[in-house]
Structure formats: C-alpha cells, structure tokens
C-alpha positions in Angstrom: 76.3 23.4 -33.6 73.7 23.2 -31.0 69.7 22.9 -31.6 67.3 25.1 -29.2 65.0 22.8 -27.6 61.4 22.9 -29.2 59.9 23.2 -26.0 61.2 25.7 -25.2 59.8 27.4 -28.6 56.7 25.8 -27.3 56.2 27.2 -24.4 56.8 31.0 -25.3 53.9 30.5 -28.3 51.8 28.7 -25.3 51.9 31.6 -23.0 51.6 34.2 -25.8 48.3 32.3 -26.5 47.3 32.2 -23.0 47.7 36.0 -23.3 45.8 36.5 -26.0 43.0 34.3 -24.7 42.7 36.4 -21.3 42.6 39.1 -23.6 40.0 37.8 -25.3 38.0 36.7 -22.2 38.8 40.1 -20.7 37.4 42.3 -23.7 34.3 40.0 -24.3 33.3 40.7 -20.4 33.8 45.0 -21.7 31.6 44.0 -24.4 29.2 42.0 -22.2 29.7 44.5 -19.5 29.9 47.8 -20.7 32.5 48.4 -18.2 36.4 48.5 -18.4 37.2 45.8 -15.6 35.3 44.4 -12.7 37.3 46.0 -10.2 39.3 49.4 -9.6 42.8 47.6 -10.1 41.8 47.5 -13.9 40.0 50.6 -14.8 43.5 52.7 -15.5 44.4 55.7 -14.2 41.6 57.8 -14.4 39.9 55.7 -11.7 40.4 58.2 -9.0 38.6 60.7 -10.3 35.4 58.1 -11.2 35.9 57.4 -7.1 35.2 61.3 -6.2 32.3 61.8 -9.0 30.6 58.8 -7.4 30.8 60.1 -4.0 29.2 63.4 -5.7 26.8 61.2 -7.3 26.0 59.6 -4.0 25.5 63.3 -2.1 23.3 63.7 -4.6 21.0 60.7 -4.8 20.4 61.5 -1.2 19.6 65.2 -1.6 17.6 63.9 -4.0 15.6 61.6 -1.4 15.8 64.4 1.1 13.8 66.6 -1.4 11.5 64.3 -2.4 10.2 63.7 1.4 10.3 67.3 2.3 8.2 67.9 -0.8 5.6 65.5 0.6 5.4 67.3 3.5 5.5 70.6 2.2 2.7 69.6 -0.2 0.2 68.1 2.0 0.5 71.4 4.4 -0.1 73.8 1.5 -3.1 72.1 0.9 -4.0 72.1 4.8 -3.5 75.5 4.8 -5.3 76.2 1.7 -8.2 74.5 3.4 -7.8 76.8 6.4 -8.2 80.0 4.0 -11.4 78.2 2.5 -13.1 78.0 6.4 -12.1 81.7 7.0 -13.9 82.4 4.1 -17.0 80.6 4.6 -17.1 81.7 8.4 -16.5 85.4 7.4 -19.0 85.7 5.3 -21.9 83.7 7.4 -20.8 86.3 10.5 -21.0 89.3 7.9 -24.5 88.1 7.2 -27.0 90.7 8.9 -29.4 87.7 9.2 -29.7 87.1 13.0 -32.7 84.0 13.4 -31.8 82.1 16.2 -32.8 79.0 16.6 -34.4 77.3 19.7 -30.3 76.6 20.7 -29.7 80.4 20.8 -27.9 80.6 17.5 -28.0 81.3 14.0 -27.4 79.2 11.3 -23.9 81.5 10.4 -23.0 80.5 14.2 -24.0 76.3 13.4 -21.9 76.5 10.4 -19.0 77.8 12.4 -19.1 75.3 15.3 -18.9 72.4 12.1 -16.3 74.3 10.5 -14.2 74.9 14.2 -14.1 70.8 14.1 -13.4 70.8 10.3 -9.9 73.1 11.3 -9.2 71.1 13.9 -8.8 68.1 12.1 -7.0 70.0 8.8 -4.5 71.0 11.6 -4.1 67.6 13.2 -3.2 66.5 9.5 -0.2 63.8 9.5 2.1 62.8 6.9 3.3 59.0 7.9 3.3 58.8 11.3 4.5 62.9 11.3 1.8 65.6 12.5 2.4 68.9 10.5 1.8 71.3 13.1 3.3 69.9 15.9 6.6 72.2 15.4 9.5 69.5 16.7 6.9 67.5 18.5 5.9 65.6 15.5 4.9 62.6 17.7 2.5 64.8 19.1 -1.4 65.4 18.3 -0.6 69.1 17.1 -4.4 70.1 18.4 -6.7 68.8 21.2 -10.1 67.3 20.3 -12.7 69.5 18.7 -15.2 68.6 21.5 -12.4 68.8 24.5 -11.4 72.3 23.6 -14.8 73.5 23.9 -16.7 71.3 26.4 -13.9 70.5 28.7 -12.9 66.5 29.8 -13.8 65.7 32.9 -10.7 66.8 35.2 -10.4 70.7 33.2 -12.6 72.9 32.0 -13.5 74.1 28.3 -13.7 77.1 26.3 -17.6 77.3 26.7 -17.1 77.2 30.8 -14.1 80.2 30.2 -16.3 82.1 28.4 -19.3 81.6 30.6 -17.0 82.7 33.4 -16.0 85.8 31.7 -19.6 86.8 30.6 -20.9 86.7 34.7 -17.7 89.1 35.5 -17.9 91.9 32.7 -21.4 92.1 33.4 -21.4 91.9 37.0 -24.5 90.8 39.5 -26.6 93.7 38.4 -26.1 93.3 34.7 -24.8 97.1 34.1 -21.2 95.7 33.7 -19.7 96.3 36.8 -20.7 100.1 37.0 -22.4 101.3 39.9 -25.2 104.4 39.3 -26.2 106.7 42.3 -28.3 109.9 42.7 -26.0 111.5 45.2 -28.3 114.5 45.4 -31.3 115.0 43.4 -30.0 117.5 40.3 -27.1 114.9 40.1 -26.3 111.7 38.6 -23.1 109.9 38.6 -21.5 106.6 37.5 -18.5 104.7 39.0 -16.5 101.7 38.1 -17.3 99.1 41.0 -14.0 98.0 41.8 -10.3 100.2 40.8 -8.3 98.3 38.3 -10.5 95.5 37.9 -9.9 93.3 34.4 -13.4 93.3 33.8 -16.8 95.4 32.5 -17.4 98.4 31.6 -14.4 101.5 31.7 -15.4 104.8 31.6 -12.9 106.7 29.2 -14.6 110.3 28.6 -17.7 112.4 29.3 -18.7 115.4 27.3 -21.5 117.8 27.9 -23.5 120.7 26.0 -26.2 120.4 28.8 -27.0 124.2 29.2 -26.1 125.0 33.1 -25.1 121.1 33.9 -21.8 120.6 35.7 -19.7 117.7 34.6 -16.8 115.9 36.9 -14.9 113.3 35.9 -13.7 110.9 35.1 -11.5 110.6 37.9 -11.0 109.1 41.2 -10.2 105.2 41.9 -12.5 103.8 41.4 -13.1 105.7 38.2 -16.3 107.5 38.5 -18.2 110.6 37.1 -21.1 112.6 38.0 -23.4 115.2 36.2 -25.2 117.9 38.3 -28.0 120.3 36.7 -27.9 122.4 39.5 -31.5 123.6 39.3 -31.4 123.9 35.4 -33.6 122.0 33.0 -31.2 121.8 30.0 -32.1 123.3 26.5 -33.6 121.0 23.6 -31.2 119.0 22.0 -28.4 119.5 24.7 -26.6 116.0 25.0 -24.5 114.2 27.6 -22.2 112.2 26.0 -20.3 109.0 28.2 -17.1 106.6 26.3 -16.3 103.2 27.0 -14.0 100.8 26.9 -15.0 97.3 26.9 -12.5 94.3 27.6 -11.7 93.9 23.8 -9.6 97.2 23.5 -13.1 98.4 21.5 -14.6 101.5 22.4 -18.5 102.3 22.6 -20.0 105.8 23.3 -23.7 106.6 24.8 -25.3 109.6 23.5 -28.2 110.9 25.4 -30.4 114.0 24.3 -32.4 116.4 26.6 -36.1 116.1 24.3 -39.3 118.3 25.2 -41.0 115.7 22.4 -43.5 113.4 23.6 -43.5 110.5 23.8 -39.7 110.7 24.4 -37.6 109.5 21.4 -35.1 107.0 21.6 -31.9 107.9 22.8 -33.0 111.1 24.7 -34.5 111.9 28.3 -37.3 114.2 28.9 -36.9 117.7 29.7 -39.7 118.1 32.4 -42.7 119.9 31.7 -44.4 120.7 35.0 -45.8 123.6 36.0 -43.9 125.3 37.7 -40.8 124.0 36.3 -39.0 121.4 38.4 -35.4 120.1 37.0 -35.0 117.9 39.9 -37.7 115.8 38.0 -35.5 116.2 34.4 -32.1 114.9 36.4 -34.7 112.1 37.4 -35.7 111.6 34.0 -31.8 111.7 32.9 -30.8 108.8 35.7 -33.2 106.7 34.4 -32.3 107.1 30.9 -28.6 106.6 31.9 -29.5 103.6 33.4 -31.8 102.1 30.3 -28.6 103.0 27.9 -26.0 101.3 30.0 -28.1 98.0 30.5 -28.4 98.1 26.9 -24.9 98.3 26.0 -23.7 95.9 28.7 -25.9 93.2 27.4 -25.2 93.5 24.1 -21.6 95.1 22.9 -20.3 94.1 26.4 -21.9 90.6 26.4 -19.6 90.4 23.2 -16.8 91.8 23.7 -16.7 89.8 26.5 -16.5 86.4 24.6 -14.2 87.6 22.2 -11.9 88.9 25.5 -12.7 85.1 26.9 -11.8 83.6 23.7 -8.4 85.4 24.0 -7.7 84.0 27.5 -8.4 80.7 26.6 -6.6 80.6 23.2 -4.0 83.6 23.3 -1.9 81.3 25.4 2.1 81.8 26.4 1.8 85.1 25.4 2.0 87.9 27.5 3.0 89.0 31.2 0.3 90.8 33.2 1.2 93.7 35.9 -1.5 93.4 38.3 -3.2 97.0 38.2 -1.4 99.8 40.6 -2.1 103.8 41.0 -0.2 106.3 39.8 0.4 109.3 42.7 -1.9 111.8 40.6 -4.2 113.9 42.6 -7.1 112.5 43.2 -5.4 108.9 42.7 -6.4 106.7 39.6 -5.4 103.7 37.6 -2.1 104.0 35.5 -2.6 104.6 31.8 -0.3 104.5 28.8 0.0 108.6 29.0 1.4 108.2 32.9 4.9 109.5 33.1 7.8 107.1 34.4 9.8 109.7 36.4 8.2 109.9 39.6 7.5 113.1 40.1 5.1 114.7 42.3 2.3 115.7 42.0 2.1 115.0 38.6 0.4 111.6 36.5 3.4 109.3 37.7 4.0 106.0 38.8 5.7 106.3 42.3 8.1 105.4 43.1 9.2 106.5 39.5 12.8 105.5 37.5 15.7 108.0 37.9 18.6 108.9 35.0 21.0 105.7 34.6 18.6 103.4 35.7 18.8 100.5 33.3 15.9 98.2 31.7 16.9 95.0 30.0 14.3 93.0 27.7 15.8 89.7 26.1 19.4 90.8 26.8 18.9 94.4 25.2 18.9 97.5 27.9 17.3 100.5 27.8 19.1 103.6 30.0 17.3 106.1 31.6 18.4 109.5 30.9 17.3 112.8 32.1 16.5 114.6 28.6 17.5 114.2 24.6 16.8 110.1 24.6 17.9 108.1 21.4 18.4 104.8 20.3 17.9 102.5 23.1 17.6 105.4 25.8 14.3 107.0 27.7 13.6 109.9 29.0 12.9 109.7 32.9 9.9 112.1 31.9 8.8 109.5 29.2 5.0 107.9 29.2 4.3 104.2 30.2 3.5 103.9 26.2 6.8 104.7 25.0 8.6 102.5 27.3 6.2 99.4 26.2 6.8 100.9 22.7 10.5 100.4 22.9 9.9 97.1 24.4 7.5 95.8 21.8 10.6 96.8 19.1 13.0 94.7 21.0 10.6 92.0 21.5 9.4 91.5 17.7 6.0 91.0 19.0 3.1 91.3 16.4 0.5 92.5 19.1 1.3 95.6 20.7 1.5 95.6 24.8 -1.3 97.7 26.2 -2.2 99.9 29.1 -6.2 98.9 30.0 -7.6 99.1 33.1 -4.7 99.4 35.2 -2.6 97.0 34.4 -0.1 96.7 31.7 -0.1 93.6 29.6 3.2 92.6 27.8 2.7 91.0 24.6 5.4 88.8 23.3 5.1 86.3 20.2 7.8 84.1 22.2 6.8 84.1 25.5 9.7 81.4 26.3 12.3 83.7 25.8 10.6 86.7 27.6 12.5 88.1 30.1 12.9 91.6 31.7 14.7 92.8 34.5 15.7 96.6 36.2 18.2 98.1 38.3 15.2 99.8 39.8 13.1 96.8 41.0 10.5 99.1 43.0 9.8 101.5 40.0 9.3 98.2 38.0 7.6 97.2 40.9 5.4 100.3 40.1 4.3 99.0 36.8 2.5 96.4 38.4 5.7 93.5 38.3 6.3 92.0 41.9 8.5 89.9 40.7 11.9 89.6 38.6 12.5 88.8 36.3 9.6 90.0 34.4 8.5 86.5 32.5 5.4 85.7 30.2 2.5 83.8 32.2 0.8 80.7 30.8 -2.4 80.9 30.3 -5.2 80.3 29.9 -6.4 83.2 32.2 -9.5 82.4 34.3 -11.8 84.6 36.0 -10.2 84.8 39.3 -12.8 83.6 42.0 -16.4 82.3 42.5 -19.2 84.0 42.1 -17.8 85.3 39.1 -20.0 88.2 38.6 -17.9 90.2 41.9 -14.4 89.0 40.9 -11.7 91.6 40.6 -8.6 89.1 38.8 -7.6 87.0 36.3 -5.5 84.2 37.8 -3.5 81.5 35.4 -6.2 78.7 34.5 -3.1 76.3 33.4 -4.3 73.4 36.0 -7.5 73.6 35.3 -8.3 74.5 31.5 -7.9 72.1 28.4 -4.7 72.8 26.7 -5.7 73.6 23.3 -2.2 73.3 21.7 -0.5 70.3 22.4 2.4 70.4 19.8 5.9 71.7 20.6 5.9 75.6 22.0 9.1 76.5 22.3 11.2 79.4 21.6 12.8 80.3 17.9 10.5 80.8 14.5 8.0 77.7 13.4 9.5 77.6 10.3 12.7 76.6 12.2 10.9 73.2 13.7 11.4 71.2 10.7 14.9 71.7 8.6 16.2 69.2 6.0 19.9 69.5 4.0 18.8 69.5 0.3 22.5 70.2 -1.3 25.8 71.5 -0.4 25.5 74.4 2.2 21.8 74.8 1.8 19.1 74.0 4.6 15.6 74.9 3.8 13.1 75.3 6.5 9.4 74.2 6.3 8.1 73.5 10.2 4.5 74.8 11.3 3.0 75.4 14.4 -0.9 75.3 15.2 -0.2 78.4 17.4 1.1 80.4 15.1 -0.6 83.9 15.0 -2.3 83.7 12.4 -3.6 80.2 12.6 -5.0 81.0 16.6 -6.6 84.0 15.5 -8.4 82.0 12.6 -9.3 79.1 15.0 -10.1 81.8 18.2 -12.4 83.0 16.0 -14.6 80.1 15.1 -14.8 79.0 18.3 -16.0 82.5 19.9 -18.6 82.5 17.3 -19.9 79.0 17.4 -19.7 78.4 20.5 -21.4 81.6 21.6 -25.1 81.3 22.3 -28.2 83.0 24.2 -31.8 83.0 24.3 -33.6 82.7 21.8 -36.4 85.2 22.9 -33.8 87.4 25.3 -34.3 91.2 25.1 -31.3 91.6 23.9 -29.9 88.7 22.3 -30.4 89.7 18.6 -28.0 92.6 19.6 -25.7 90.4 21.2 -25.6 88.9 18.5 -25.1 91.1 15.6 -22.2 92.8 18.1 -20.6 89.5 18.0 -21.2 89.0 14.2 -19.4 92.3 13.9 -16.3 91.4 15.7 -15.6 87.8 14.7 -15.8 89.7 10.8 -13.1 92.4 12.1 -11.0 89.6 13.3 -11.5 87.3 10.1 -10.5 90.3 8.1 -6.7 90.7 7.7 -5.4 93.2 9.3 -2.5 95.3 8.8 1.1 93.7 10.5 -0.6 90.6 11.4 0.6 87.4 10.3 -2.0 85.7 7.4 -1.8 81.8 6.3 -1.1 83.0 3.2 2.3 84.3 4.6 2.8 80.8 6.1 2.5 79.2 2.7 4.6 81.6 1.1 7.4 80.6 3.9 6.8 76.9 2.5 6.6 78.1 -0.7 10.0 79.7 -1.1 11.8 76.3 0.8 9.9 74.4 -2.4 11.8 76.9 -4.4 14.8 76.8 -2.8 14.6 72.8 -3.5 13.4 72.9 -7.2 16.7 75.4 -7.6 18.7 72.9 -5.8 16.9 70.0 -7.7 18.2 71.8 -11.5 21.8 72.2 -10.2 21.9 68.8 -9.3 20.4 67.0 -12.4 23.3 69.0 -14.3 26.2 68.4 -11.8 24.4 64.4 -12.3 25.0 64.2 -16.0 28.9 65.8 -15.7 29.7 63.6 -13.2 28.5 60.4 -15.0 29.9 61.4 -17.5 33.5 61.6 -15.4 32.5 58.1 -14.5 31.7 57.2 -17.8 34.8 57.9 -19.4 36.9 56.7 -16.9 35.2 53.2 -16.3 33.3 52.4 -19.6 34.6 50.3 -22.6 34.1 51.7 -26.0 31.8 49.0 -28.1 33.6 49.9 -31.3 37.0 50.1 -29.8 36.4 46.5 -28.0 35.2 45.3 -30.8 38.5 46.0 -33.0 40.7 45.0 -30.5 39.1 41.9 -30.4 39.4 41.0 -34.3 43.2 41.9 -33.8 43.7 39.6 -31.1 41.6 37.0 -33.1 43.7 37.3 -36.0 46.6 36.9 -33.3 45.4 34.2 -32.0 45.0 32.2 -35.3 48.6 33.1 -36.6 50.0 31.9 -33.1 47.8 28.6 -33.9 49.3 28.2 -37.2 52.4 28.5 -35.5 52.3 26.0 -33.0 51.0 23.8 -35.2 53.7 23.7 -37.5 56.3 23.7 -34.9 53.9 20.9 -33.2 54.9 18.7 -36.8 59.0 19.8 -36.8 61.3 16.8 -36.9 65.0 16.6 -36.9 64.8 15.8 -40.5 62.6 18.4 -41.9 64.7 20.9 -39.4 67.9 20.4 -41.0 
C-alpha cells in the first residue's frame, strides 16, 4: 500500500488559497473601485460594446464644447445687434423731430446725437469674442469696421466720407447753384430749361412738364441734353393757370414745381404775375414767369437736392461692391435722348431703341443662367427682342437675388447685385450689350467707393471708382456666398449650424449709411436755405431708418442666429438622452454590483477559512495519527 505525499496535498490547498486570496484582492478593488477590472481583458464580454458607447460618449462631450463656444458667440452678437436696433431707434426718432435749431456747427442737436451714435455702432460692430471679431465674416483676425473718425474724416493718404460728400454736393448743384440746369429766354414769350450736360450722374433731371397755361405752348422734355421750353406766344395766361415741371434728383426721389399765373398783388408764393400794363404786354408775364422759374429751381436745388445729394454720396461711399455701372449712351429715338427703362432692346428704327439693338437667338448669360432672345411669346428665361430695358434688368435682378432693384437714371443703367464677387454677365451680342452702356465683357460689379469724377467738381460729368483713394469702411472678409455661411461649427451627427455676420450686410450698411449722412451732414447756420436742407435731409434719413418692404432688417439677422441657437438647444436634448443610455451601456458592462461584490466576498471568506482549517490539520498529520 502506498501513502500520497503530503505535499503534494499541500500544495493543491496552497494554490486553492492563493486563488481565493486574488479573488479576494480582486473583488475588494470592485468594491473600492466601482469598476469590474482595471483593464478591458477583465471586464467580460460585454466590453465591446462599453468601447463603442464611449466613443459615442466622446462625439458627444465635444459637440457639447462645440455648442458651448458657438453659444458664446452667438450670444454676445445678439446683444450687438440688439444694440444696433436700440441706435436706429434713437436716430429715427431725433431725424423725425421737426425741430431744426442749428447750432453755430451747422447742425441740430438730432444730427449731434447721431454723429455719437455713428461712433457708438461702430464700435458694437467691431465687438470681439476672444481674440475673434463678430463681423468680420471668415476674416475674424480682422478689425470688422474702420475707425469711427477714419471713415468720416479720411487718414492722411485717402479721403473720408465728409470729403465724398462734399464732392458730391459741388456736382449736383453745379457752379451756378441751379443743379446743373441751364435757363435761357430764347425769345421773349419763351422760357426753357435744359439739363447742362446728356447723361450726366449728377443734379437735377427733368422728368415731365404739364401745362393749363391758357394759349402757352409746351415742348419737351426731349432732346440730349434733356431740355424743355414754354412759349406764351403773345398770351398772358388766365388766373390760376399753372405750369407744372418733375424732377428727379440723384436719390431715385422725385420733386415737382408748381407755378401759378396770379393777377394778386403782391404776388403769392408759388405763382408769377400775370402782367397788368396798359396796354397789355405778355412779353412782360413770360418775364415775370422766367424769373419765377428761376427763384423755384434755386430753391429746390439748395434744399431737396442739397439732400438728396448727401444721401446719393452716402451711397457711393458706403454701398460698396455692389453694382456695375453702364456709362450713359443714346438710344436712336428722334430727336436723340438718354436711354430709359421703357427703351426697347430690339433695335429698331426709328423707334425708342438702343442701336445697335439684340436680334432673336441672341443669348444673355448672368451668373451662369442665359436668357434667349426671341422674336415674340417670351417665357421662362426668354425676352422678347421688342422687350423694354426694365424687363431685361428685371429678369436679371431674379437671377441675381439682389435685394435692390437695378435702375435706369440718367442714362446709365446701374446693376445691383448683393454679391458683387460672383457678378458676372456676358452676350453673344457684345455691341448691343455694348449699347447698354458695357464696353467691356464680361459685365462685372465695380468697387467702389464712386467719386465725383474730376476737379472742379461742380462741372464734372462722371463718377470714376474712388477705391485708391477713399477709406475702406469695411475691412472684414467680402467675399461671395451668404454671411451666415462665414462661421459654421458641427454640433452633432450630420448637423452644421451657421451663425457668421458680416458688417456689410444690407441691412447693417443701410443702418450705419444712415447715421453717418445725417451726422455728418452740416451747413450754415444762418444760410437761406439751410433749415430746408435740413428738414429734406431729416426726411430722408427717417425713410431709410424705417423698414421697408423686401429689405433685409437686423431683426432678420438675429433670427438667422436665433434658429442655429435652436438648432443647438435641439441637438443639446438629444444628446443629454443618448448620454444617459450610453452610460448606462458602459455601466452595465464595466461596473461591479456593491451587493453582488459584497456576497461574493463573504463566500470566498468562508472559503478561505475552511481551506485554513484544512491546511492546518493536514499541517499536524503524522504517520501515526494517519494510519
């Protein structure tokens, strides 16, 4: 009979208690821990799926940063722009004041608290979030707006906005002050008015005359340059008869003169005398009339054109990278005269047409869309050869997008275009678009600003780009796509909001154009006309601080923001719940149940102490007590 060897016996109770022990040490660390191991080998099976919930977890916890940040930003330009509505405010309802003091500057106190509140809207707009300007677009490096003081009194290499509009003023109203219209008494019945110069940018346009002068004869408006005349021929017009003249000044506004024939003395306002000789002599009535003509048309030129003309300068200097200018041409209407948005495209002779004119199948293509000429029954992107100037900028407003119409003034067609980076036209008839006033193709925005074109001001004819030699109000990034597009961030799975602003956006120019036409603006203080060059102005910085409709407002800018904050507070409840499943993944595959831990370590307790009690007995065995 053989005897195993104790030892042996030994050493399977010693490394069952080694066993136990790591157990032991192993289930205290869960305790300790929380956790089922320290590293993946040990957390079981259901590790894998702990691995990909983490990941999650991570996507998150950055989305999570992302929207935090963006939140920030989004945040500090809503109150920026809040600000901005708060200084339209104030300004629109100083300039809708009728009060019209000035003080020994020239100015009223409406016009003071705009030039404070221009500098105020500067700075809200040159607001920075770390080292990250707000409405600099993609340029966010870059000082979105020039100094307050350098936009409107120039540095010493380019000119301001004050020298621009200064400029501006001495051309619309021309060396004689009667905004660049020239009045003659050809014979002595007769009066007439002309335009100094054909297609000329600047003063006064005459648009219609109208007559109930009893035997008068009325010509005109016609001719290049424009011009009209009024004859009595030997008649001294009845009592109340009027001659009626329309304008157009350089803001697109109209203004009419209305001047009645008046047997009362003294004359009233507004009329010319009817003469009252004996005998009779109407000669001295037509004399009467010129000078009356002449009073009026000072008057308006020194007051509605004196501000119309710093509104018009305020949009030269601020309205920049935003349209392409056709210099002025004739049509081949008999007697010649400036193009207009009612002349016909086709060419024709001898009717209102530019010449040489577009034929069916030529082609038109704006931004990579073409219009076809066709010879009748037009649709969709076609024209009629027999079409008006208007329509064909209509159709190329639509393609465009822009938010201020092209226009027809003076001669010259003006393309408007809200991107003026991406502007581009061309034609397979290069001399009929050569007819619309484009040399050159392709047809591409200019930058401005637009300056008056030579010295002395008061006789230029142009408008040349001022680029060189004008401050650059906007400094931030200007190129094509939306604003909003300028500043993107990732804020989950798929989704990209958009929050960028731009200090040139439409609505914020317009706002800051504004201010500074009105602060800036100034005349004598004891002028003969300068309270009505003022209340003119007054009246048309109120127009453009009223919304209007199909203009971009701030508030639609903070709505844009508004809906990415949306978009990232929708974002930010789908992740807090996809958060809590997912830890809870992690959870169940990595924790270690307290109570569970617990129990198993009581069993391997009791373990241990029965393998002790073991040992120890087999520790005392002796060949004696064995057998």
């Amino acid at each position: 009979m053989s005897i195993s060897s104790i030892n042996y016996s030994s050493s399977v109770l010693g490394s069952q208690i080694r066993n136990i022990n790591q157990q032991l040490t192993d289930l205290s660390t869960q305790l300790s821990t929380g956790k089922l191991s320290q590293n993946y080998a040990g957390m079981g099976t259901n590790e894998g799926f702990a691995i990909a919930s983490r990941a999650q977890l991570s996507n998150i916890a950055a989305y999570t940063d992302t929207i935090t940040n963006v939140n920030v930003s989004i945040n500090l330009a809503n109150t920026a722009l809040q600000s901005l509505t708060k200084i339209r405010s104030t300004v629109q309802t100083g300039s809708a004041n009728t009060a019209q003091d000035l003080n020994v500057n020239g100015q009223t106190i409406a016009q003071n608290t705009a030039a404070a509140q221009f500098g105020s809207m500067v700075g809200v707009l040159n607001t920075q979030t770390g080292n990250r300007y707000l409405f600099s677009g993609t340029a966010v490096n870059t000082q979105s707006v020039a100094d307050a003081g350098d936009i409107i009194n120039g540095t010493t290499t380019q000119a301001g906005f004050k020298t621009v509009m200064a400029e501006r003023q001495a051309a619309d109203l021309g060396a004689n002050g009667m905004g660049r219209l020239v009045q003659t008494q050809p014979t002595p019945s007769s009066v007439q008015v002309s335009e100094d110069v054909a297609g000329s940018p600047f003063g006064l346009k005459i648009k219609s005359v109208s007559s109930t002068l009893t035997g008068a004869t009325v010509t005109g408006p016609s001719g290049s340059p424009v011009s009209f005349s009024v004859d009595l021929n030997g008649n001294n017009p009845s009592n109340g008869d009027k001659l009626s003249i329309q304008f157009t000044l350089p803001d697109g506004t109209t203004e009419q003169i209305d001047l009645t024939a008046s047997s009362a003395t003294p004359t009233p306002l507004g009329s010319f005398a009817i003469d009252a000789s004996v005998p009779v002599n109407p000669n001295n009535t037509a004399s009467n009339l010129n000078t009356a003509l002449n009073t009026a048309i000072k008057k308006l030129a020194n007051t509605s054109l004196v501000a119309a003309s710093a509104v018009t300068a305020g949009d030269n200097f601020f309205n920049t990278a935003s349209s392409a200018i056709g210099a002025a041409k004739t049509n081949q209407a008999a007697p010649p005269a400036p193009i207009s948005g009612a002349t016909a495209l086709s060419g024709t002779s001898p009717s209102d047409s530019i010449s040489p004119g577009f034929a069916a199948g030529d082609t038109i293509t704006v931004n990579g869309t073409t219009l076809t000429f066709v010879s009748s029954g037009a649709t969709g992107n076609q024209l009629n050869v027999t079409d008006s100037i208007q329509t064909l900028l209509s159709k190329i407003d639509a393609i465009t997008g822009t938010s201020k119409p092209s226009t027809v003034h003076g001669g010259a067609i003006t393309i408007n275009t809200d991107d003026a980076a991406s502007l581009n036209i061309t034609s397979s008839n290069t001399g009929a678009l050569g007819s619309l006033g484009f040399s050159a193709t392709p047809v591409t925005a200019t930058q401005p600003p637009l300056r008056v074109g030579w010295s002395p001001a008061s006789s230029a004819t142009t408008l040349v780009n001022g680029s060189a030699t004008t401050v650059k109000w906007y400094l931030g990034n200007d190129g094509p796509g939306p604003a909003r597009s300028t500043a993107m961030a990732p804020v989950d799975d798929s989704i990209t909001v958009q929050y960028g602003a731009q200090a040139d956006e439409d609505a914020i120019r317009r706002q800051l154009q504004a201010i500074a036409v009105f602060g800036t603006f100034s005349t004598s203080p004891t002028g003969q006309y300068s309270g009505g060059q003022v209340s003119a102005l007054s009246l048309r910085v109120t127009q453009a601080l009223t919304q209007q409709p199909g203009q971009q407002r701030i508030e639609d800018i903070q709505t844009d923001i508004a809906m990415a904050q949306n978009t990232m507070k929708d974002a930010t409840t789908r992740q807090t719940q996809a958060k809590a499943q997912l830890q809870t993944i992690v959870d169940q595959a990595e924790s270690a149940s307290p109570d569970q831990v617990a129990s198993e370590i009581l069993a391997l307790q009791n373990a241990l102490q029965a393998s002790y009690q073991t040992t120890s007995k087999l520790a005392q065995l002796s060949l004696v007590k064995f057998l």
